[in-house]
C-alpha positions in Angstrom: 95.2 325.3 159.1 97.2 322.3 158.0 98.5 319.6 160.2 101.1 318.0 158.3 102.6 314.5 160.0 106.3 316.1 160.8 104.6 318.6 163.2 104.4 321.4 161.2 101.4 323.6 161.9 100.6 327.4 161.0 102.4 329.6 158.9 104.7 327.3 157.4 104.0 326.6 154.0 104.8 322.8 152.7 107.5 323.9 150.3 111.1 322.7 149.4 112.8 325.3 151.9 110.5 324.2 155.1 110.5 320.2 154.4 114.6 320.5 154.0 114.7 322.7 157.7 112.3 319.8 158.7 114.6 317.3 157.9 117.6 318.8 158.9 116.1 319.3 162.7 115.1 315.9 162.7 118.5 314.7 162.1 119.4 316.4 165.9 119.5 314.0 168.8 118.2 317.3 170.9 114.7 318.4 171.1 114.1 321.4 169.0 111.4 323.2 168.4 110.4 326.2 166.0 108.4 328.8 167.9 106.6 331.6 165.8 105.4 334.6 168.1 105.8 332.9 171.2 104.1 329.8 169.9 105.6 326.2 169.1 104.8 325.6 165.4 107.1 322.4 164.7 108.7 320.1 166.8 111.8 317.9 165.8 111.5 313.6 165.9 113.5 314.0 169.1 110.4 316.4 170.8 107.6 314.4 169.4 109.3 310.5 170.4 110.1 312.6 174.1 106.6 313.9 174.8 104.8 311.1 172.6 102.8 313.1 170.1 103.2 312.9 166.6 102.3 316.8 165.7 102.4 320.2 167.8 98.4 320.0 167.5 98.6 317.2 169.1 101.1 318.7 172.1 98.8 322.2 172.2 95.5 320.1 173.1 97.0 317.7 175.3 99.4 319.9 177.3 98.9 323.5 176.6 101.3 326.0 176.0 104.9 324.5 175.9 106.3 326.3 179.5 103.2 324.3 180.7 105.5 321.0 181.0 108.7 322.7 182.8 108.3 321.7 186.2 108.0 324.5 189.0 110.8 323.1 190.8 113.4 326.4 192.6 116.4 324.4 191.3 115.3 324.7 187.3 113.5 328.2 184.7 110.0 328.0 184.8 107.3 329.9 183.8 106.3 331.1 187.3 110.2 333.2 187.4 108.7 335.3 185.0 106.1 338.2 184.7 105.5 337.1 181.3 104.9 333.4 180.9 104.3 333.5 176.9 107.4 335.5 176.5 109.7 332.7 178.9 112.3 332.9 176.5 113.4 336.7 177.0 113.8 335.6 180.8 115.5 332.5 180.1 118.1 334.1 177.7 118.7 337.1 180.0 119.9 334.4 183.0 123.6 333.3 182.9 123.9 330.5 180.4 124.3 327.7 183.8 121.4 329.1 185.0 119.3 328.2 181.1 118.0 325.3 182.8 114.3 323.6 182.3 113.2 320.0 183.5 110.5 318.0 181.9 108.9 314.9 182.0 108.8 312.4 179.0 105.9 310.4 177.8 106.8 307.8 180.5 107.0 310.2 183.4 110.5 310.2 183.8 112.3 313.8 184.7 114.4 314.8 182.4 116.9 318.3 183.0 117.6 320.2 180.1 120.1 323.3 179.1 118.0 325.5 176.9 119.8 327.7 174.0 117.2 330.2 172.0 118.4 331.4 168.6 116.1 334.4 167.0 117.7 335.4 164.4 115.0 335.8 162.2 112.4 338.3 163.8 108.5 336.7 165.0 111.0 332.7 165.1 112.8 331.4 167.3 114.7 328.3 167.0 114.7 326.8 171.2 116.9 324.0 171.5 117.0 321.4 174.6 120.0 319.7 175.2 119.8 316.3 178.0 122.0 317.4 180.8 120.6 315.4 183.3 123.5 313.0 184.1 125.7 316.2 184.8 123.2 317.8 186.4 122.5 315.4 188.9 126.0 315.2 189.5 126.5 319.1 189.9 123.6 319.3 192.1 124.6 316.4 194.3 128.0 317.7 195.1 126.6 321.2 195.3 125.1 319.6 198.3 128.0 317.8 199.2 126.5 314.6 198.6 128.9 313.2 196.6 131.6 311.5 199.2 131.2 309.6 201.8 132.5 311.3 204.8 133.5 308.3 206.5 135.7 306.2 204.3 136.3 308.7 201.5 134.7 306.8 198.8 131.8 307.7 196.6 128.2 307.3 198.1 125.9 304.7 197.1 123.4 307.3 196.0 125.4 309.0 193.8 126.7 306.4 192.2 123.1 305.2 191.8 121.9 308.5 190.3 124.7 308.9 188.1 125.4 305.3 187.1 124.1 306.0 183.2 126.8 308.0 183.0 129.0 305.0 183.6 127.1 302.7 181.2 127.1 305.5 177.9 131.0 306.0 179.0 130.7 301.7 178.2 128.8 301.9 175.5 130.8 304.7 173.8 134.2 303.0 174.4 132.8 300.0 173.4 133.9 298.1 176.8 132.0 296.2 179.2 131.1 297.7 182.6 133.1 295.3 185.4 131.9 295.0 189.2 134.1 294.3 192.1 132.6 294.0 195.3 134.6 294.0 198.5 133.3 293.0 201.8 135.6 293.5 204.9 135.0 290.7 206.9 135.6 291.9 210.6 134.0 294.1 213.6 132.4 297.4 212.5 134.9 298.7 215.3 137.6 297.1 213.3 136.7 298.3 209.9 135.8 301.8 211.0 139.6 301.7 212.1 140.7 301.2 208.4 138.8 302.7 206.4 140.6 306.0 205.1 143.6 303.3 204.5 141.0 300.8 203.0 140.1 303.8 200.4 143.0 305.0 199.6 145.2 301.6 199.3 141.8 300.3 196.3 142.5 304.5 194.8 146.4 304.0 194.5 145.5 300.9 192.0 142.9 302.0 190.1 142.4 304.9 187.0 140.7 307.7 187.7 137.8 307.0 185.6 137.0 304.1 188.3 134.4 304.4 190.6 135.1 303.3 194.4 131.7 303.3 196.0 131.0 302.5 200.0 128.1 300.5 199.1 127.1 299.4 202.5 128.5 299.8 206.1 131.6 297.2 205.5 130.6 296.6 201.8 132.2 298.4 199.1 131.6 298.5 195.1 134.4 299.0 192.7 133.3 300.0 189.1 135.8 300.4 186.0 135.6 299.4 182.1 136.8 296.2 181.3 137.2 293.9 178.2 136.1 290.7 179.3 135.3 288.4 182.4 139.1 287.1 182.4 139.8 290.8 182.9 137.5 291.4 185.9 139.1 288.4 187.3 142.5 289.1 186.7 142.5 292.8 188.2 140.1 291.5 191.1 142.6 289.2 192.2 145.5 291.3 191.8 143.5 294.1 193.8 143.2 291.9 196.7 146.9 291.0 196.6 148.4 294.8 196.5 146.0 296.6 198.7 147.7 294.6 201.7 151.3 296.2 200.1 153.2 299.1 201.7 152.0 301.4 202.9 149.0 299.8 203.7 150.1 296.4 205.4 147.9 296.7 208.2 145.2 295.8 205.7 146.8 292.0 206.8 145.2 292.1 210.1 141.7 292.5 208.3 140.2 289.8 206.6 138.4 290.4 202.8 136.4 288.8 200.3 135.7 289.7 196.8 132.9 289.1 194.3 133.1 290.1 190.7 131.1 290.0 187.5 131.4 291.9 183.7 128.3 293.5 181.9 126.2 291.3 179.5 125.4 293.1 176.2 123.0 295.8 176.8 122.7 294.8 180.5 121.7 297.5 183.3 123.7 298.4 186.1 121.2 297.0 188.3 121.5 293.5 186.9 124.9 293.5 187.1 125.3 294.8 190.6 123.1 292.1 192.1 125.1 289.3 190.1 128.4 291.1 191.7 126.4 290.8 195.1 125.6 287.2 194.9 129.4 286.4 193.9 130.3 288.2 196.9 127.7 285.8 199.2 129.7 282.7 197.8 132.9 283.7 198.3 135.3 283.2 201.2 137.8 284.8 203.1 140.8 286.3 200.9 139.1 284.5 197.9 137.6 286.3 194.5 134.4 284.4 192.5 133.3 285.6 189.6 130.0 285.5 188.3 
């Protein structure tokens, strides 16, 4: 038995037709992996940089049998849902396709949820593919739960936002925009606020996109998220936040003092970073006054 460095163990020979599939699979940003008879016999780039191995040998005497990494949690397939744990494809496949769902961890221990699609085409192979759903996922699961909003003020909740915040970044990336951070601290009585809340929400949702994120961040302390061009931006739309949120219909903002701290993504910069630079601009600033960090 050869163990060739693309993963390929077994029955596949080291001809033209199996180095091209090889190459072709490695091209995915999925995991895939080739199963013969039940058992994994090559696993794309994607699979071996995931579960840091460089061959299916490798994987086999490190892990065991591939169902072996889903995670036996009620809310994902794994091998204990079926009779037949070798055969965990022929379950999977016969659930609804929103149900084909599998979780592992990677090679830094990080859970991962993944939509599984099993292609046998060819009888004793099967072609399993596993898509990163995770973000949605999360999100599906959270407002399954109703976990989404926060009942009080109407905004997003802080840990939803903070679960699905990649999201937010690979929408950055992808539109090639910089994530901007507006914090917005109502500077009064909890009494006082918890009086203006719903009106607090909804005058910040009448002058923003919908792509915008409006997060109760803490009790009086809210976090606006959006895509932004640059810092003058952030500063521009900050500032002319603060002016139109205290507009009809919502004038009874006035009797409510504010302050506003803002800051705009570095290259490459988590959402961490960025949120606590937004939280220190928001310490040093004043009353109906925006700084920018």
């Amino acid at each position: 038995m050869n163990d060739l460095s693309n993963g390929i163990i077994g029955d596949i020979k080291n001809n033209e037709w199996s180095l091209l599939f090889a190459s072709a699979i490695n091209t995915q940003k999925d995991l895939v992996v080739l199963m013969h008879k039940n058992i994994p016999i090559l696993f794309n780039k994607a699979f071996q940089n995931f579960a840091g191995v460089s061959s299916v040998k490798e994987f086999l005497r490190e892990f065991g049998s591939l169902h072996d990494r889903f995670v036996p949690h009620n809310s994902y397939f794994h091998s204990g849902k079926t009779d037949s744990p070798d055969e965990w494809t022929i379950a999977l496949m016969s659930l609804p396709e929103h149900d084909r769902i599998v979780s592992m961890f990677n090679s830094r221990t990080e859970p991962f949820a993944f939509s599984v699609g099993v292609d046998d085409s060819v009888p004793d192979y099967e072609i399993v593919t596993f898509t990163d759903i995770s973000q949605d996922f999360i999100k599906r699961i959270m407002i399954e739960n109703d976990a989404s909003i926060d009942k009080e003020s109407g905004a997003y909740d802080s840990e939803y936002f903070i679960h699905t915040s990649k999201s937010f970044q690979d929408a950055a990336e992808f539109n090639e925009k910089a994530i901007g951070i507006t914090m917005i601290e109502l500077m009064s009585t909890d009494h006082e606020a918890e009086q203006f809340l719903r009106d607090f929400t909804a005058s910040i949702k009448c002058s923003i996109r919908q792509s915008d994120m409006l997060v109760r961040w803490e009790k009086k302390i809210f976090l606006l998220a959006y895509l932004a061009n640059s810092a003058e931006d952030v500063m521009a739309f900050s500032q002319k936040l603060l002016m139109i949120m205290r507009k009809e219909p919502f004038e009874q903002l006035n009797s409510i003092s504010m302050r506003m701290g803002a800051t705009v993504q570095t290259p490459k910069e988590e959402m961490t970073s960025i949120i606590k630079r937004a939280q220190k601009a928001l310490e040093q600033s004043s009353n109906l006054q925006v700084t920018l960090l």
